[in-house]
N, CA, C and O atoms as CSV, one atom per row, in Angstrom:
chain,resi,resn,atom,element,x,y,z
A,1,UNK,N,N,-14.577,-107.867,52.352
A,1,UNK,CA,C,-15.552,-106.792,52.340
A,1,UNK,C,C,-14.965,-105.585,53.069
A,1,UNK,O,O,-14.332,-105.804,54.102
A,2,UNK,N,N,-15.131,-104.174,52.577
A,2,UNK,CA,C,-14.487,-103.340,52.975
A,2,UNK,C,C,-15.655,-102.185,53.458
A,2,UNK,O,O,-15.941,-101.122,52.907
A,3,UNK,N,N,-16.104,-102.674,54.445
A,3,UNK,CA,C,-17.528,-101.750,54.982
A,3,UNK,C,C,-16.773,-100.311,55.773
A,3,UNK,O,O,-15.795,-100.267,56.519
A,4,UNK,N,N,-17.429,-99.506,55.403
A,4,UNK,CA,C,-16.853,-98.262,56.246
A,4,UNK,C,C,-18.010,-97.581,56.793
A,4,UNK,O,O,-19.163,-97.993,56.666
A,5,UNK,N,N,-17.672,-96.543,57.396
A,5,UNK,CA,C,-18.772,-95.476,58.015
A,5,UNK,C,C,-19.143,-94.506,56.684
A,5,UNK,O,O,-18.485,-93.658,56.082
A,6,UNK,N,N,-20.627,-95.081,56.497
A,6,UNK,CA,C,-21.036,-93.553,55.530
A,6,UNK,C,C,-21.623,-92.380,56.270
A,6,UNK,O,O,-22.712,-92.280,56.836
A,7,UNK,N,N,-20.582,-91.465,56.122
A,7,UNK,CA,C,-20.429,-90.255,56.614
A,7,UNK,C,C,-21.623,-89.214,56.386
A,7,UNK,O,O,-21.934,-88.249,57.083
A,8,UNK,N,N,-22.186,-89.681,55.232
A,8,UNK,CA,C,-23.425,-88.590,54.677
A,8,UNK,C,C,-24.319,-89.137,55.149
A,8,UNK,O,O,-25.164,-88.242,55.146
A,9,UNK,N,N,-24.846,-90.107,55.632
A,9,UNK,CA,C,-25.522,-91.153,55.901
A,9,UNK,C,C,-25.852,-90.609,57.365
A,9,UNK,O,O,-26.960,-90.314,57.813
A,10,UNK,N,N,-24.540,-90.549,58.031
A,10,UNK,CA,C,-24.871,-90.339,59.356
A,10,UNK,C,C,-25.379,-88.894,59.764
A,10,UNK,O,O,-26.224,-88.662,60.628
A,11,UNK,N,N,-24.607,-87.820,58.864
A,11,UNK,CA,C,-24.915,-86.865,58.952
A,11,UNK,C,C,-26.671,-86.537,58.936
A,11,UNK,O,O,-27.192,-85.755,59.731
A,12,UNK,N,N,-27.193,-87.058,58.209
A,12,UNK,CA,C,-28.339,-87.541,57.468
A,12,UNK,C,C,-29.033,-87.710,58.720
A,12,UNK,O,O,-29.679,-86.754,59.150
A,13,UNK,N,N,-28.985,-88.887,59.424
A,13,UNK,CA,C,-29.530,-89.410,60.450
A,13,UNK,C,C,-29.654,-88.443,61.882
A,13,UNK,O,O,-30.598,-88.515,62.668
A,14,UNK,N,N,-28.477,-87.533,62.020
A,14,UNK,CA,C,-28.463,-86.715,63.238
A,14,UNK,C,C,-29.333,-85.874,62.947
A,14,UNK,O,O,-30.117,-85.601,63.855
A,15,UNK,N,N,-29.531,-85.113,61.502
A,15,UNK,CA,C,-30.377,-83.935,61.038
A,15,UNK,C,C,-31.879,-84.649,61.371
A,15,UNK,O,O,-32.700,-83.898,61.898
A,16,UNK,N,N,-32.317,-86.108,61.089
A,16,UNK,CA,C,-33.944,-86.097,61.211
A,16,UNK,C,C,-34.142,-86.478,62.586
A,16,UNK,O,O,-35.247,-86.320,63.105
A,17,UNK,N,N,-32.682,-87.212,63.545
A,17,UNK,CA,C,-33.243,-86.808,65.094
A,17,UNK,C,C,-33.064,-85.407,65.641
A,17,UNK,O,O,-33.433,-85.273,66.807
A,18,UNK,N,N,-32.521,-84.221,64.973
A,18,UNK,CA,C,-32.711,-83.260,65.678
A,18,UNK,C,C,-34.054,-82.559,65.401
A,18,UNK,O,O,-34.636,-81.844,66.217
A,19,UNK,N,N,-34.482,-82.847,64.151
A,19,UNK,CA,C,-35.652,-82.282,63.971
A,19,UNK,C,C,-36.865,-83.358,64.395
A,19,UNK,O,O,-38.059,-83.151,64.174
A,20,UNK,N,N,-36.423,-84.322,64.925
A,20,UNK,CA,C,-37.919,-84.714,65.628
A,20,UNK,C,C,-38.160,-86.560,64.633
A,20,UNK,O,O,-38.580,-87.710,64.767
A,21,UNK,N,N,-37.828,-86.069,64.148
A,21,UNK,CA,C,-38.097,-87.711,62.984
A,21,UNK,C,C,-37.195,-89.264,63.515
A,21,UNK,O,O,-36.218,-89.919,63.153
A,22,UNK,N,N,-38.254,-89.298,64.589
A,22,UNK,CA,C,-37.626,-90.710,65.136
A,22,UNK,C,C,-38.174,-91.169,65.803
A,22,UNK,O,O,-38.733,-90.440,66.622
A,23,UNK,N,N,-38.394,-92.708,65.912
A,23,UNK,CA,C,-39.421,-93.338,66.743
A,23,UNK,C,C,-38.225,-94.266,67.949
A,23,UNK,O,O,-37.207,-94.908,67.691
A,24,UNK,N,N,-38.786,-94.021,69.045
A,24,UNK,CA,C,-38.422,-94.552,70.051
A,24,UNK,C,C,-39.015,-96.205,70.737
A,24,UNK,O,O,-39.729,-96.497,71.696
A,25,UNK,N,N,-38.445,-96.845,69.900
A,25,UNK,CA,C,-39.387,-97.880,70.155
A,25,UNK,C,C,-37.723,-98.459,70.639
A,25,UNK,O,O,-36.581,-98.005,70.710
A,26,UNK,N,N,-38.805,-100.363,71.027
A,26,UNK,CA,C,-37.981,-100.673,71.337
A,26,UNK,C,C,-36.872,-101.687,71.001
A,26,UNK,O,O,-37.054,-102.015,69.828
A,27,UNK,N,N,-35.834,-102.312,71.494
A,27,UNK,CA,C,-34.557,-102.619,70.900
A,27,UNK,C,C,-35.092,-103.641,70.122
A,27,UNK,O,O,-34.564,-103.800,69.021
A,28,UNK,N,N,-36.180,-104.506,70.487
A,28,UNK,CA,C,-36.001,-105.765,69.188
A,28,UNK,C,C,-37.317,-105.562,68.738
A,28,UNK,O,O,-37.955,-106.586,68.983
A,29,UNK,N,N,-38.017,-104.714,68.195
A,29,UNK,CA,C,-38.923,-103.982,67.599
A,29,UNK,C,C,-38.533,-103.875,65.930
A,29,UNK,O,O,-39.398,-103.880,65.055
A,30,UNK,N,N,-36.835,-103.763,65.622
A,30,UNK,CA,C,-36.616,-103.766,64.317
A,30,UNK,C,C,-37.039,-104.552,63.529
A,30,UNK,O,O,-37.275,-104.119,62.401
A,31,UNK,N,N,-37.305,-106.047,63.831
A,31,UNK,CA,C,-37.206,-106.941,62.515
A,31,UNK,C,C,-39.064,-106.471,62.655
A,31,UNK,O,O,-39.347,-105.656,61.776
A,32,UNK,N,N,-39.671,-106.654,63.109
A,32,UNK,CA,C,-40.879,-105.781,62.675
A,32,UNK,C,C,-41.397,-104.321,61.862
A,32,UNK,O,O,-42.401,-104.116,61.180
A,33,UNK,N,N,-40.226,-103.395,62.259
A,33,UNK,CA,C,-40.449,-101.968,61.560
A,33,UNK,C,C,-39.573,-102.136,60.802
A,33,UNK,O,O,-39.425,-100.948,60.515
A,34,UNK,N,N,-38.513,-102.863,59.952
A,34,UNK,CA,C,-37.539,-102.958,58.854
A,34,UNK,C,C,-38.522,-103.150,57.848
A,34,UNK,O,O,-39.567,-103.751,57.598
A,35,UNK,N,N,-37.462,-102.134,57.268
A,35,UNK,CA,C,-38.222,-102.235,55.963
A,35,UNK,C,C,-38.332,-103.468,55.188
A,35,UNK,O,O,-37.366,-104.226,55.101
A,36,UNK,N,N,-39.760,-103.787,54.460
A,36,UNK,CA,C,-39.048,-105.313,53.519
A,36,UNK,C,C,-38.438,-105.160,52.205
A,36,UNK,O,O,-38.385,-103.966,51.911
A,37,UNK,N,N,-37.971,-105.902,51.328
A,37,UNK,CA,C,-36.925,-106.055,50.299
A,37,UNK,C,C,-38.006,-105.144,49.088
A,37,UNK,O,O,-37.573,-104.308,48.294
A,38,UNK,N,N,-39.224,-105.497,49.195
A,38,UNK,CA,C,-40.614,-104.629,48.389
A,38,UNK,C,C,-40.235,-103.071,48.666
A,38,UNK,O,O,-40.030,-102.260,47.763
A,39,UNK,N,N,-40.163,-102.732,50.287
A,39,UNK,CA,C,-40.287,-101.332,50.652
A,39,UNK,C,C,-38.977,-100.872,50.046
A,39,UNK,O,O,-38.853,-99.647,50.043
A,40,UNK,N,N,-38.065,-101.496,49.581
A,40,UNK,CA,C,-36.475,-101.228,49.438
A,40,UNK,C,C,-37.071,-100.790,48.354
A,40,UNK,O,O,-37.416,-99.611,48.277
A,41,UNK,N,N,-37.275,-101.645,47.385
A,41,UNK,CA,C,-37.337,-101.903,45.553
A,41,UNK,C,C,-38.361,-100.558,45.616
A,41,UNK,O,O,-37.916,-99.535,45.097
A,42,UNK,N,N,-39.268,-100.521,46.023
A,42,UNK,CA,C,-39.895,-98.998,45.573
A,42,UNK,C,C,-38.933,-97.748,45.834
A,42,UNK,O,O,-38.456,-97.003,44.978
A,43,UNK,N,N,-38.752,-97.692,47.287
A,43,UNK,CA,C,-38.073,-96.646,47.253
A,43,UNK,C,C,-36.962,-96.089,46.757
A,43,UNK,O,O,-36.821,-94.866,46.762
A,44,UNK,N,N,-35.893,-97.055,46.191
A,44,UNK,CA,C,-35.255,-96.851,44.991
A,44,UNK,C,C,-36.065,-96.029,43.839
A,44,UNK,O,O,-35.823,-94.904,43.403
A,45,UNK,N,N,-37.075,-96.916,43.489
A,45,UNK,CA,C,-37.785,-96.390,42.153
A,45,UNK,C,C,-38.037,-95.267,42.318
A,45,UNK,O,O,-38.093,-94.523,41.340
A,46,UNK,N,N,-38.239,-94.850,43.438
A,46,UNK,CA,C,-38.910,-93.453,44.223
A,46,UNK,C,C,-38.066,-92.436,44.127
A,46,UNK,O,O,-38.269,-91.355,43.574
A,47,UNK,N,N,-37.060,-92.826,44.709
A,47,UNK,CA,C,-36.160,-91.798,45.364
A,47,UNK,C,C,-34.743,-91.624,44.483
A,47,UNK,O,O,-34.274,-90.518,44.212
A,48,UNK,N,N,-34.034,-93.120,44.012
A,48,UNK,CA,C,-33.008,-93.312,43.393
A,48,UNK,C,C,-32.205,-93.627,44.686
A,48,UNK,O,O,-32.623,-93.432,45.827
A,49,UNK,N,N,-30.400,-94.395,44.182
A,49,UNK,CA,C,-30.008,-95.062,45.162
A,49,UNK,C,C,-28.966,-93.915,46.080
A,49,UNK,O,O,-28.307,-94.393,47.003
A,50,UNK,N,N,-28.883,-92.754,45.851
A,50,UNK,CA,C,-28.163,-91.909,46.138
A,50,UNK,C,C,-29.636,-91.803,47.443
A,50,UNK,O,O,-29.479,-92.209,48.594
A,51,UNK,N,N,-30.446,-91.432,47.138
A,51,UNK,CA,C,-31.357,-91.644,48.259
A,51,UNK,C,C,-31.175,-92.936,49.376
A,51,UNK,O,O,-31.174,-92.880,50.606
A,52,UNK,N,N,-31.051,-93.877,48.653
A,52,UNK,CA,C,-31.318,-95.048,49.696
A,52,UNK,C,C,-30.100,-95.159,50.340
A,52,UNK,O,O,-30.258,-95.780,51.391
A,53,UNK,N,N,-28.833,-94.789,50.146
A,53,UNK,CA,C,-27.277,-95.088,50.530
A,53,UNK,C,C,-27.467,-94.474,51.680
A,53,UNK,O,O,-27.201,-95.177,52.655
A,54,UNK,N,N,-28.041,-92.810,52.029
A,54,UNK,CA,C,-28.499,-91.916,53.141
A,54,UNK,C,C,-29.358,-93.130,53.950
A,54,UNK,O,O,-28.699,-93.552,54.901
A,55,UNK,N,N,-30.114,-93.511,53.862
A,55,UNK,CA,C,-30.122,-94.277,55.001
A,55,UNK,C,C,-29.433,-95.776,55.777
A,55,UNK,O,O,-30.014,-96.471,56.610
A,56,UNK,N,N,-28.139,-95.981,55.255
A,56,UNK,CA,C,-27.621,-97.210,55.459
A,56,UNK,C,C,-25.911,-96.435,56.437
A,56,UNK,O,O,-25.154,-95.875,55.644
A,57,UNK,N,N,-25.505,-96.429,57.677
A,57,UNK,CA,C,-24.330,-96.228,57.718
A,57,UNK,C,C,-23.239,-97.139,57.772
A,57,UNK,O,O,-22.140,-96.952,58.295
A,58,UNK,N,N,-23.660,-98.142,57.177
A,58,UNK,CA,C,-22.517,-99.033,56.263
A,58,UNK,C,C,-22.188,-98.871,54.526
A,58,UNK,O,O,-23.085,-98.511,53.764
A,59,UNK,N,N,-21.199,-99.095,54.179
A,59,UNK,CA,C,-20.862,-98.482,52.714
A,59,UNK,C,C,-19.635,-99.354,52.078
A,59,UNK,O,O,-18.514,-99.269,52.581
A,60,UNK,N,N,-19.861,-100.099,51.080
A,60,UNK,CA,C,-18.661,-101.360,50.864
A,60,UNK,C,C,-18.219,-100.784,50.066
A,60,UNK,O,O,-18.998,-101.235,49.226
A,61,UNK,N,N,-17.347,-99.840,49.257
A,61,UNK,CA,C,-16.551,-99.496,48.647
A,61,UNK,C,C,-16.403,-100.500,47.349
A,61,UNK,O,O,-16.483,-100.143,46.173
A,62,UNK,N,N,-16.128,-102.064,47.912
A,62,UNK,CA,C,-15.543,-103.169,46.977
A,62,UNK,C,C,-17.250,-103.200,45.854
A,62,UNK,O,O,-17.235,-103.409,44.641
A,63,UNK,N,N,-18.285,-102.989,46.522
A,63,UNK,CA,C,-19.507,-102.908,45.587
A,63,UNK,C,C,-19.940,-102.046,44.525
A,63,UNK,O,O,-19.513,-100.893,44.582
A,64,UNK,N,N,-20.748,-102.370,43.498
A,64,UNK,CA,C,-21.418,-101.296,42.624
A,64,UNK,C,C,-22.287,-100.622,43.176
A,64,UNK,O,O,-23.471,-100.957,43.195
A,65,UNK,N,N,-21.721,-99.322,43.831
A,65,UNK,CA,C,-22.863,-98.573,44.490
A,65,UNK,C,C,-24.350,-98.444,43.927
A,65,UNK,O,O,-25.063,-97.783,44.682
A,66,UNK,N,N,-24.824,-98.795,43.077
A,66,UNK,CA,C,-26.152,-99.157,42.472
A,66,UNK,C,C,-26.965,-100.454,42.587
A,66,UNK,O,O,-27.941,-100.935,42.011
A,67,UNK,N,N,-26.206,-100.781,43.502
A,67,UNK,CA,C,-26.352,-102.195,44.371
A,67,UNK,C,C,-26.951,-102.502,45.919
A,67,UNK,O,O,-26.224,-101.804,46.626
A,68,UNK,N,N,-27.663,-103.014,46.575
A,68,UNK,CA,C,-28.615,-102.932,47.805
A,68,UNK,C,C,-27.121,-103.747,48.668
A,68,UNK,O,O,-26.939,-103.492,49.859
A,69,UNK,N,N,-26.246,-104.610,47.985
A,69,UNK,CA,C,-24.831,-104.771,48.411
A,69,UNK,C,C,-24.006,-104.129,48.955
A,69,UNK,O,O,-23.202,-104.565,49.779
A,70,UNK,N,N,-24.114,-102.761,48.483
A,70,UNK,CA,C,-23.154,-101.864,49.176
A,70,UNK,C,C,-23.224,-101.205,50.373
A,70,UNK,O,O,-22.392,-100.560,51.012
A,71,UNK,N,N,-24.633,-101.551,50.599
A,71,UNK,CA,C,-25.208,-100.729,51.716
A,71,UNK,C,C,-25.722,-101.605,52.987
A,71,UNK,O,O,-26.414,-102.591,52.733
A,72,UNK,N,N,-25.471,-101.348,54.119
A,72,UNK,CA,C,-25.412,-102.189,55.419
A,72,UNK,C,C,-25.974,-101.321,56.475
A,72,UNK,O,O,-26.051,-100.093,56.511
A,73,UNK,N,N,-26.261,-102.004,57.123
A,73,UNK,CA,C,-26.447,-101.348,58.885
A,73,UNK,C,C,-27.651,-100.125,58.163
A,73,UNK,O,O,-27.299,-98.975,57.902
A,74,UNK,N,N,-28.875,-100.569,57.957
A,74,UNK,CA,C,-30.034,-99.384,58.055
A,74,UNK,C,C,-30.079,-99.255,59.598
A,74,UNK,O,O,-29.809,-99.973,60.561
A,75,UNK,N,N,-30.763,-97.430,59.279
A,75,UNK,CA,C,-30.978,-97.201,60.627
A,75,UNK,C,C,-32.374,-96.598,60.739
A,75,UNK,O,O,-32.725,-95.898,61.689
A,76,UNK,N,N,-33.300,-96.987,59.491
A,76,UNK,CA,C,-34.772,-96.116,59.512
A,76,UNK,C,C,-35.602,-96.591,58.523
A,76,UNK,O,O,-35.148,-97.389,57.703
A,77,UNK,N,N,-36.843,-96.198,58.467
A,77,UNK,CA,C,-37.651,-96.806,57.737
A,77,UNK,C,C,-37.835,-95.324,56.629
A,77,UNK,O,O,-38.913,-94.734,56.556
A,78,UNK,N,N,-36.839,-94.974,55.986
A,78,UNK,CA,C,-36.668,-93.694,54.692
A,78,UNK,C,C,-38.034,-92.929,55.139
A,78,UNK,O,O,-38.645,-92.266,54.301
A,79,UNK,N,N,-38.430,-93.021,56.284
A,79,UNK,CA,C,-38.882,-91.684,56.903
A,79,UNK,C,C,-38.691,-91.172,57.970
A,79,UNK,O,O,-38.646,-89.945,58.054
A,80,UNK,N,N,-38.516,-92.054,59.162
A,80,UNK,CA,C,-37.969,-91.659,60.348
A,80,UNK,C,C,-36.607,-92.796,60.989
A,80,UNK,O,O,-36.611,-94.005,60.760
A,81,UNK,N,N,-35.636,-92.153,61.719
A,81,UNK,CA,C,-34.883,-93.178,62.177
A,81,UNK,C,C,-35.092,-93.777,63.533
A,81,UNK,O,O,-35.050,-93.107,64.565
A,82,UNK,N,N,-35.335,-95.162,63.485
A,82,UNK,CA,C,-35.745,-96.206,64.665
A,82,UNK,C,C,-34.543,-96.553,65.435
A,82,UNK,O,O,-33.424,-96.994,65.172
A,83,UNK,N,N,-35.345,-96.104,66.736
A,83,UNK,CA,C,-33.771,-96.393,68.183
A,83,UNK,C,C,-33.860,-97.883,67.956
A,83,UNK,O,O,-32.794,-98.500,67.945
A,84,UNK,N,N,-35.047,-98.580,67.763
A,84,UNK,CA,C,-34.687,-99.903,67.579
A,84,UNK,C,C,-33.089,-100.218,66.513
A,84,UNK,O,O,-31.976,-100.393,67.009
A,85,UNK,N,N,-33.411,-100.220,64.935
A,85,UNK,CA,C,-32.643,-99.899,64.397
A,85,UNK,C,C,-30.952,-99.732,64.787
A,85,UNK,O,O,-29.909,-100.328,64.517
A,86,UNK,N,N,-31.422,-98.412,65.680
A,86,UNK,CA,C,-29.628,-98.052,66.212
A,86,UNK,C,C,-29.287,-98.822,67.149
A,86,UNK,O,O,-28.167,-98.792,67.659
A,87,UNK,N,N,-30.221,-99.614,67.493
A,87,UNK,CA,C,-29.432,-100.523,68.751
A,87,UNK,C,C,-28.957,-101.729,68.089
A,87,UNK,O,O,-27.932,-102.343,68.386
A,88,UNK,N,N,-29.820,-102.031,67.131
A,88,UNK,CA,C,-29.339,-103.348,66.343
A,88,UNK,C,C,-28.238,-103.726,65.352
A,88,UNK,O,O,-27.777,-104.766,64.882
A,89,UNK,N,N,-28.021,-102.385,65.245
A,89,UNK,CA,C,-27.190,-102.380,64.017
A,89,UNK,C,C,-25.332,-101.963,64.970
A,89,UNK,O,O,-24.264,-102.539,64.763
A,90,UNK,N,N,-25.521,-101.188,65.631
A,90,UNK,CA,C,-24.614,-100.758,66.923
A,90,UNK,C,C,-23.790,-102.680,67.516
A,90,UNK,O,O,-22.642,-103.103,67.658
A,91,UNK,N,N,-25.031,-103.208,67.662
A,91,UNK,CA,C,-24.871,-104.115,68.508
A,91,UNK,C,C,-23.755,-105.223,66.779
A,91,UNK,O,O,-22.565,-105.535,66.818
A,92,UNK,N,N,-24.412,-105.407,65.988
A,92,UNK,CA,C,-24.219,-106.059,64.692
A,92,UNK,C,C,-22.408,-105.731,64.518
A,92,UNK,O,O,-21.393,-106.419,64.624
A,93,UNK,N,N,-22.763,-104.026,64.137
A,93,UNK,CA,C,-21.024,-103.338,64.152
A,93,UNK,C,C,-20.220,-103.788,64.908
A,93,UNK,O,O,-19.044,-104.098,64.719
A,94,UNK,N,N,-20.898,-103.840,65.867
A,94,UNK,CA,C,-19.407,-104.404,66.619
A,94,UNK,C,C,-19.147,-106.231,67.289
A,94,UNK,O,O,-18.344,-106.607,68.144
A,95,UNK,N,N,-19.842,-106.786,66.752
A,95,UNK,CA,C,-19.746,-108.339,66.611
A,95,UNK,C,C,-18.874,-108.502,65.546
A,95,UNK,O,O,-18.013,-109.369,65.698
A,96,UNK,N,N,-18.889,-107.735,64.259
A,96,UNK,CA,C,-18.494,-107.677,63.166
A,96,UNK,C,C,-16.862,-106.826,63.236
A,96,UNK,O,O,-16.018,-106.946,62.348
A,97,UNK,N,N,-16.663,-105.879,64.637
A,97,UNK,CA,C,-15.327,-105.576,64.105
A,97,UNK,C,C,-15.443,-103.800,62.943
A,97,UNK,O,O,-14.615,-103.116,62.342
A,98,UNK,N,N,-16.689,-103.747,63.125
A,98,UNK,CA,C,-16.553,-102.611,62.214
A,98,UNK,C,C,-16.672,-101.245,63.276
A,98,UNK,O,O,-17.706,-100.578,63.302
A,99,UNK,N,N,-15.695,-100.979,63.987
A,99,UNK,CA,C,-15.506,-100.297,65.447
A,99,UNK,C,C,-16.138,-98.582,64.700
A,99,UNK,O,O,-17.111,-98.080,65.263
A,100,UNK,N,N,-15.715,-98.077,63.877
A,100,UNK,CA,C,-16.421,-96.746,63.562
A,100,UNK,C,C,-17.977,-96.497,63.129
A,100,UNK,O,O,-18.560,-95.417,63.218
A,101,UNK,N,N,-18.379,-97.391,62.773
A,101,UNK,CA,C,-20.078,-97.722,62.345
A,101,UNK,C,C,-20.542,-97.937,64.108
A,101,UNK,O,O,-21.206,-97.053,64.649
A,102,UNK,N,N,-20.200,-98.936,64.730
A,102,UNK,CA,C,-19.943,-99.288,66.450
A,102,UNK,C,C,-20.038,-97.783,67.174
A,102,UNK,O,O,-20.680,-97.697,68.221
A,103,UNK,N,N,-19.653,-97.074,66.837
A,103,UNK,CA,C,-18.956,-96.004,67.400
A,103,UNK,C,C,-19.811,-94.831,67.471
A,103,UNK,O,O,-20.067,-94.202,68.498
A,104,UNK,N,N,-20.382,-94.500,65.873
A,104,UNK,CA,C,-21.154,-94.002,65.385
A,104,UNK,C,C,-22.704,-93.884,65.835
A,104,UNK,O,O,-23.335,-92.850,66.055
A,105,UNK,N,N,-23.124,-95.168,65.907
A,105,UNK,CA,C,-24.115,-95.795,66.110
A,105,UNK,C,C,-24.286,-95.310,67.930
A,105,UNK,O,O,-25.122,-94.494,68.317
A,106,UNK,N,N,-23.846,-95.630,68.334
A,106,UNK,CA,C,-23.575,-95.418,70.027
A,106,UNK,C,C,-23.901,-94.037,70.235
A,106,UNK,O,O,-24.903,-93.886,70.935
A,107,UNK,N,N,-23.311,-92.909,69.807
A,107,UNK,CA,C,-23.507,-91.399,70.109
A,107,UNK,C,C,-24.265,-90.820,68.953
A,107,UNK,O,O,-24.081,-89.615,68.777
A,108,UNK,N,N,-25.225,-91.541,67.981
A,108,UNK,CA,C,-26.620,-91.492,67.499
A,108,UNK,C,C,-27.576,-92.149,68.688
A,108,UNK,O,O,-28.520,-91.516,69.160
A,109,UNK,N,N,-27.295,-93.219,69.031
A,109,UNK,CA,C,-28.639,-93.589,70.508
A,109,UNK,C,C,-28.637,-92.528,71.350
A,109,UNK,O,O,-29.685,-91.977,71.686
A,110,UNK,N,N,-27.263,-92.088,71.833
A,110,UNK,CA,C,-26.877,-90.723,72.811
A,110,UNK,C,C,-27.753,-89.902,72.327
A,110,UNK,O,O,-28.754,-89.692,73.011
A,111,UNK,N,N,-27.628,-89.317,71.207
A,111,UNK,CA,C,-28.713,-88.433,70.831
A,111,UNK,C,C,-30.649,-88.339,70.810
A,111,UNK,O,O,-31.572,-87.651,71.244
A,112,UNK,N,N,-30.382,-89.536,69.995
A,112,UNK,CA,C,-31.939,-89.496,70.248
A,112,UNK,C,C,-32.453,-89.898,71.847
A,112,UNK,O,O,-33.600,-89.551,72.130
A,113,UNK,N,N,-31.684,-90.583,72.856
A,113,UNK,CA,C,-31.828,-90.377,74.118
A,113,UNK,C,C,-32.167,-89.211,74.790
A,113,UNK,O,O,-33.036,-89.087,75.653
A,114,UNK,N,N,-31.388,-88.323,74.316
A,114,UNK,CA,C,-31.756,-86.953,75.078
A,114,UNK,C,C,-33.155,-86.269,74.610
A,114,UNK,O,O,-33.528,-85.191,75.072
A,115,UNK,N,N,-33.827,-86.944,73.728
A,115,UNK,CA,C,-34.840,-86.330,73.118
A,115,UNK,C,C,-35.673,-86.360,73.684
A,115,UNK,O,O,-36.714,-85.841,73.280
């Protein structure tokens, strides 16, 4: 598997914590505010997957980007991004070795910290 940092993704994510779109909850709060596999399947239908990729900053290259496969490490519920989320997925990246998602993830908490 060839997971990388999606770059638009993250970009994505800094723009709705600077403008305010983020819930500060707390670190193991995610598997409660994650989205379920239902909230996925609509918002595809909704949005399309070029939409849904923006919220994942994992990205497998080896996948059919039209695939819920290609996409890893959410960091929001496709309306606001959850510090829960960034802690979990931060913490995930780097069990896993994926040091730039790790990396990423870390000075996104930095941010919404200062908020």
């Amino acid at each position: 598997m060839a997971t990388r940092l999606n770059e638009t993704a993250l970009r994505h994510a800094r723009s709705l914590v600077r403008d305010g779109k983020v819930v500060r909850d707390e670190r193991d709060d995610w598997s409660e505010h994650a989205p379920s596999a239902d909230d996925e399947n609509r918002f595809i239908e909704r949005e399309g997957w070029t939409e849904f990729r923006h919220w994942h900053l994992g990205i497998d290259d080896d996948e059919d980007e039209d695939t819920k496969g290609a996409y890893s490490f959410p960091y929001g519920d496709f309306g606001k991004v959850h510090r829960c989320a960034v802690v979990s997925l931060e913490s995930r990246a780097g069990q896993y070795d994926h040091d730039d998602i790790r990396d990423a993830a870390k000075k996104l908490l930095e941010l919404i910290d200062q908020g």
